[in-house]
C-alpha positions in Angstrom: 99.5 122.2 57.7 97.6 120.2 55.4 94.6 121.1 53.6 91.5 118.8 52.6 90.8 118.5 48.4 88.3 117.1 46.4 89.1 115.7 43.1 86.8 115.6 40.3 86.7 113.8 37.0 87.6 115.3 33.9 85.4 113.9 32.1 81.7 113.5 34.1 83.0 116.3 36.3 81.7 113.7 39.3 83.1 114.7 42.5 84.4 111.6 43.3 87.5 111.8 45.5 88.5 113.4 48.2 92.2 113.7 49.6 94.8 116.1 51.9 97.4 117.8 50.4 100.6 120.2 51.2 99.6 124.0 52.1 103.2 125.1 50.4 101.5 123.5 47.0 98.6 126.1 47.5 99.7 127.4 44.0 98.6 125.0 41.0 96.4 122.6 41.2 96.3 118.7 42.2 95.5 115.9 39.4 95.6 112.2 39.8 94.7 109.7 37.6 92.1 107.7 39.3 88.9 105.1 38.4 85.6 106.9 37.7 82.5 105.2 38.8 80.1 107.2 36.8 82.9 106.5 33.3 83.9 103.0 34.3 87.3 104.0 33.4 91.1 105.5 34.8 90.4 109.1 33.9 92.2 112.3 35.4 90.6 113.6 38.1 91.7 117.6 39.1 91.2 119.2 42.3 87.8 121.4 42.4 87.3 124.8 44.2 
């Protein structure tokens, strides 16, 4: 079963992404480096509660 994420930058803390990921990775969270609108830059971007 899969579970629906959304990722935030690190920086602006803008919730800008949203993605599925693995229930048996419940555990520790997901981070991605991705493009920030609000930044205008490839910042980390870490799953939000």
């Amino acid at each position: 079963m899969r579970k629906k994420v959304v990722l935030a930058c690190s920086n602006c803390n803008s919730r800008n992404y949203s993605t599925m990921k693995n229930a048996a990775n419940l555990q520790e969270r997901l981070e991605m480096k991705k493009f920030c609108k609000v930044c205008n830059t490839h910042t980390v971007h870490r799953e939000t509660k």
